[in-house]
RODO-2510 file (C-alpha; in nm, 4 decimals, decimal comma):
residues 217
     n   res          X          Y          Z
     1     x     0,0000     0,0000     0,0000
     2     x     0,1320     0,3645    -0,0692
     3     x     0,2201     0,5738     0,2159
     4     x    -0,0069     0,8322     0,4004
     5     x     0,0761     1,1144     0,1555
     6     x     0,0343     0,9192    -0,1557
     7     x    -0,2962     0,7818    -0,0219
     8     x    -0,4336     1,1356     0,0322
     9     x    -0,3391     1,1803    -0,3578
    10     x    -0,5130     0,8813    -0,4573
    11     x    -0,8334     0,9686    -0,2365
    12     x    -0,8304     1,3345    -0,3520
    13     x    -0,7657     1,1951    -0,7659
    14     x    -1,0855     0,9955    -0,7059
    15     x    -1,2895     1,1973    -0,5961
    16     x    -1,2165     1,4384    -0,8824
    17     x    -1,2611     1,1949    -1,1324
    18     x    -1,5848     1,1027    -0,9785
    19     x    -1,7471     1,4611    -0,9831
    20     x    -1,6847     1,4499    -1,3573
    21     x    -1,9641     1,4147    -1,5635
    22     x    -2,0379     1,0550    -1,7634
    23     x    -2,2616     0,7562    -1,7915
    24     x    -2,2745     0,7282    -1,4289
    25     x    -2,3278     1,0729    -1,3287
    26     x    -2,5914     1,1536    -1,5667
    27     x    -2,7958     0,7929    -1,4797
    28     x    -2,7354     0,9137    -1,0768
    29     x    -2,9078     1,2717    -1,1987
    30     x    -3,1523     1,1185    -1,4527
    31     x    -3,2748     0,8733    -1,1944
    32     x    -3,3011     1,1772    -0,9217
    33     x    -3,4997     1,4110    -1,1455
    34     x    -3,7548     1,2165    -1,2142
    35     x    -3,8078     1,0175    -0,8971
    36     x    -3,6335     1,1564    -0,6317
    37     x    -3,3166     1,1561    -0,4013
    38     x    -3,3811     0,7978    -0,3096
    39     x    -3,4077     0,6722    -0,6603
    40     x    -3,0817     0,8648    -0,7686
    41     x    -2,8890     0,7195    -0,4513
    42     x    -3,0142     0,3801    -0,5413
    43     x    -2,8539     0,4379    -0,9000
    44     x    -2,5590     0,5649    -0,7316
    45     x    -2,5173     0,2342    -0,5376
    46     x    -2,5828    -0,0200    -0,8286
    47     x    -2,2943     0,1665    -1,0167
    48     x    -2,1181     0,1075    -0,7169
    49     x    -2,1684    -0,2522    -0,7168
    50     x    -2,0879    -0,2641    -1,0516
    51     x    -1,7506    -0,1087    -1,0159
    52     x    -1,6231    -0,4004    -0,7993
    53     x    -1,7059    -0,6413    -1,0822
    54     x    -1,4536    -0,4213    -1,2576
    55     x    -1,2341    -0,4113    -0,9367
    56     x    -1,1905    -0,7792    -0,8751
    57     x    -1,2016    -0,8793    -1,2303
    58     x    -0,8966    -0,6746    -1,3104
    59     x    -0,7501    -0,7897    -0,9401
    60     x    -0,6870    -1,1099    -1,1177
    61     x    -0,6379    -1,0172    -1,4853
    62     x    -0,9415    -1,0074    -1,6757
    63     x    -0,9263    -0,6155    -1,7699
    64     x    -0,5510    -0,7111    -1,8609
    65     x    -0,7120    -0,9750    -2,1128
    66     x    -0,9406    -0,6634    -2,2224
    67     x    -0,6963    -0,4573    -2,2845
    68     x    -0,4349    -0,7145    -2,4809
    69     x    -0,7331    -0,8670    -2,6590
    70     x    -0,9451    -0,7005    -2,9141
    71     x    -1,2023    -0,9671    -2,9692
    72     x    -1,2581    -0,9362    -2,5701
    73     x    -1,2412    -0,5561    -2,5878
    74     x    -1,4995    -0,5521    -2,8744
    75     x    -1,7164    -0,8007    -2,7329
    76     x    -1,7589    -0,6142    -2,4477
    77     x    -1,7804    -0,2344    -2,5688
    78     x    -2,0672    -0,3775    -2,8662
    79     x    -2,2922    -0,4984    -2,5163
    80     x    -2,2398    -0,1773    -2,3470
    81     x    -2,2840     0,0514    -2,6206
    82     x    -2,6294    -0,1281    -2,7158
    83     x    -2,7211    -0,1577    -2,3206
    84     x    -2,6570     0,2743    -2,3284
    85     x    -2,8322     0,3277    -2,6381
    86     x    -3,1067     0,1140    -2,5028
    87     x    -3,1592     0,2942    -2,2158
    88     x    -3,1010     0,6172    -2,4198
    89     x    -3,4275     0,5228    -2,6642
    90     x    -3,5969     0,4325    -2,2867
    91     x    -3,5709     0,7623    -2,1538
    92     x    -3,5901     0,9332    -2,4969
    93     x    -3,9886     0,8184    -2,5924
    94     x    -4,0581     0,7371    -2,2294
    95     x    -4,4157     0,9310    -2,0947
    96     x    -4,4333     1,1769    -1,7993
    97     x    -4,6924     1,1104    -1,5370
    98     x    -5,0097     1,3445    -1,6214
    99     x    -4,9892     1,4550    -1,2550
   100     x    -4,7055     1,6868    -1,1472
   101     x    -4,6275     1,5780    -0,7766
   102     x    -4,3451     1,6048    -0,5331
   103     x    -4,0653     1,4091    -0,6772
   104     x    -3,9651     1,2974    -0,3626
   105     x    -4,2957     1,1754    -0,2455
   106     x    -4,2888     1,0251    -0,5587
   107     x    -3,9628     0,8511    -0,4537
   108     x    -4,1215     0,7684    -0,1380
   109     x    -4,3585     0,5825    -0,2585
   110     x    -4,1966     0,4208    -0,5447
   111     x    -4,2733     0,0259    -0,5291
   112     x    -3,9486    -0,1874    -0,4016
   113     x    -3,9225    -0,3361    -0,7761
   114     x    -3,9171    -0,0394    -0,9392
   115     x    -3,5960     0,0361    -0,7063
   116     x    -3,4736    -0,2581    -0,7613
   117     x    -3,4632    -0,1641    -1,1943
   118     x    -3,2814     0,1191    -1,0858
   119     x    -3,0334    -0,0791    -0,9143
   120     x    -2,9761    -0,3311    -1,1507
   121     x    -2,9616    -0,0447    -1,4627
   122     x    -2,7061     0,1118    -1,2522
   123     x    -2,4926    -0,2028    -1,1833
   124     x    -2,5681    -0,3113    -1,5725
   125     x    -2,4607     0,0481    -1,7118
   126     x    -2,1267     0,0265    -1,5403
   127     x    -2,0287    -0,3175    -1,5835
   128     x    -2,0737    -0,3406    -1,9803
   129     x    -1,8386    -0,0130    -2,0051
   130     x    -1,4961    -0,1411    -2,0692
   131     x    -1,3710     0,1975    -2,0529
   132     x    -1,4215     0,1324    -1,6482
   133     x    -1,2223    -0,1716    -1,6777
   134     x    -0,9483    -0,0026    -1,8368
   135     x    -0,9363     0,2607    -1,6516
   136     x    -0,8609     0,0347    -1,3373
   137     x    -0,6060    -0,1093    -1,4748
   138     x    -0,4258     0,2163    -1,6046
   139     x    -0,4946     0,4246    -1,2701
   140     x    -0,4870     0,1880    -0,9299
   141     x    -0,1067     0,0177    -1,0160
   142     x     0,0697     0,3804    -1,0264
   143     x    -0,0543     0,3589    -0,6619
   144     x     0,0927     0,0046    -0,5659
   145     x     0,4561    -0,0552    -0,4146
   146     x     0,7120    -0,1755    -0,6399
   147     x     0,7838    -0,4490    -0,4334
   148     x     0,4626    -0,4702    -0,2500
   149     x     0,4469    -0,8672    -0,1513
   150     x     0,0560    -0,9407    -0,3106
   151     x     0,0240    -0,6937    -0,5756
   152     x    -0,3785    -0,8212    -0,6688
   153     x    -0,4267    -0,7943    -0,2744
   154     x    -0,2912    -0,4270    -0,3035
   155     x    -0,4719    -0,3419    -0,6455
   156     x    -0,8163    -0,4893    -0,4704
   157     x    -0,7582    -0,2901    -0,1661
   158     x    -0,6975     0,0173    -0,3758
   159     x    -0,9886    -0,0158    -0,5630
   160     x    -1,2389    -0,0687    -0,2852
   161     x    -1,1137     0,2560    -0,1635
   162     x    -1,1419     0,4406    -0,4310
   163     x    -1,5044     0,2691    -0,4667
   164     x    -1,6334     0,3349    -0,1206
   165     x    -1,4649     0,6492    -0,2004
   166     x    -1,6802     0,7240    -0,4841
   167     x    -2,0490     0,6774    -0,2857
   168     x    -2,0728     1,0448    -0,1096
   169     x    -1,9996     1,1946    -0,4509
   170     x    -2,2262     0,9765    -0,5916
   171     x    -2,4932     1,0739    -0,3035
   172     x    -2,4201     1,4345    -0,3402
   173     x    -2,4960     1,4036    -0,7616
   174     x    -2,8451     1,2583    -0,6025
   175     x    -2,9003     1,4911    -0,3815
   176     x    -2,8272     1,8246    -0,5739
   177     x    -3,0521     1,6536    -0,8722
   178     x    -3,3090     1,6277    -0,6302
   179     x    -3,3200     1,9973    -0,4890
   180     x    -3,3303     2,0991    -0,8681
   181     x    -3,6384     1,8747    -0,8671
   182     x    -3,8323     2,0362    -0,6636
   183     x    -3,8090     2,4052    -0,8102
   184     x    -4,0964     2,4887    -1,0378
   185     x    -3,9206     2,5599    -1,3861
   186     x    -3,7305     2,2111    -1,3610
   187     x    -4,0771     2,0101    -1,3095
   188     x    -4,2376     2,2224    -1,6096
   189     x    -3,8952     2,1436    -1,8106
   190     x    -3,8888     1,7747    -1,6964
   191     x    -4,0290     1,6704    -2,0520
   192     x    -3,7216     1,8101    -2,1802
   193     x    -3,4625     1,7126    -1,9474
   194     x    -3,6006     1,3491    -2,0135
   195     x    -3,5511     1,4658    -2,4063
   196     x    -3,2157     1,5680    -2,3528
   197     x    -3,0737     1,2962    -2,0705
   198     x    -3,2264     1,0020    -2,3668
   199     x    -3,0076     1,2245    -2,6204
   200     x    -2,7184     1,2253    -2,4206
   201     x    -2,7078     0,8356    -2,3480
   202     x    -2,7501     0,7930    -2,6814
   203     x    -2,4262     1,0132    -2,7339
   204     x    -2,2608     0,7835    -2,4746
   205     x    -2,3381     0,4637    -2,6480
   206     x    -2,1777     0,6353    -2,9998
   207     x    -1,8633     0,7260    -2,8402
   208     x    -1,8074     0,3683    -2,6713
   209     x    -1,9131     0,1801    -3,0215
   210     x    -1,6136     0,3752    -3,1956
   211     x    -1,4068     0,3409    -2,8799
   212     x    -1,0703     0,1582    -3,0092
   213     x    -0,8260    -0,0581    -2,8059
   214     x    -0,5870     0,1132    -2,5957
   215     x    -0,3594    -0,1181    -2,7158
   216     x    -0,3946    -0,0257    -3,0715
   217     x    -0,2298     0,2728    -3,0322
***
């Protein structure tokens, strides 16, 4: 593990990387705006959940296979991109409620399963980015020990931290979403934030299609 000072570093580098915007920040918001600070913290915790797929799977190798393969790579970036466009198209022709309530009594009384297909959209939209899986395996190892005894134990260790690390931004994208909510001009604009979050997603899902191995450059 990396001394105190160097720890700080990595703490401080992960939280800015979390505050900036991407697939996971705008699901976290999207989620929020339309149903509430619960709803966007669930979100927030199913991407969480899906970064330690990414964590342990490149703990023991797998995002090195991703990034030395491009069968694996494509594979991989082809599901996510569809999985973001899908839930681009979702959110794109999706219908508002025809009564404009509270958004977070709405999220109060949201039924567990629809929680639930928050949580799993959030887990799903994080694990089939390969981008996350790269990015692992480019950032955690500048923070391991040369001759640290169990680099995977290290590089998991890391990675939890930077994961738990992750949640209060992730709560604090939820939160702020949710305050915008609740002031008038965002409820009579939520028809086109929905308009414009299904655009962006779409976006997303472009960009990763005509991602290209790392390697191949």
């Amino acid at each position: 593990m990396p001394d105190f000072q160097h720890l700080l570093l990595f703490i401080a580098a992960g939280w800015l990387l979390n505050l900036t915007p991407g697939p996971d920040v705008l699901y976290i918001v999207t989620n929020s705006l339309r149903a509430g600070a619960r709803a966007g913290i669930v979100a927030g915790l199913g991407i969480t959940a899906g970064c330690f797929v990414h964590i342990f799977a490149a703990a023991v190798g797998v995002s090195a296979l991703l990034a030395a393969s491009a069968t694996a790579f494509t594979v991989l970036k082809w599901l996510g991109a569809v999985y973001l466009l899908w839930i681009g198209i979702k959110i794109l022709f999706a219908r508002r409620p025809q009564t404009s309530t509270d958004l977070f009594a709405a999220a109060a009384s949201q039924p567990p399963r629809a929680l639930r297909a928050v949580f799993v959209g959030g887990f799903w939209t994080n694990v089939l980015n390969p981008k996350v899986a790269i990015f692992f395996l480019a950032f955690v190892p500048q923070f391991i020990v040369p001759d640290a005894a169990n680099p995977a134990l290290a590089f998991a260790l890391l990675g939890m931290l930077f994961n738990l690390n992750a949640i209060p931004v992730n709560v604090g994208w939820a939160l702020a979403a949710a305050w915008m909510a609740r002031r008038g001009a965002v409820q009579r604009g939520m028809h086109w934030l929905d308009r414009a979050a299904g655009l962006m997603f779409i976006g997303f899902g472009i960009r990763l299609a005509l991602t290209e191995n790392p390697t191949n450059h």
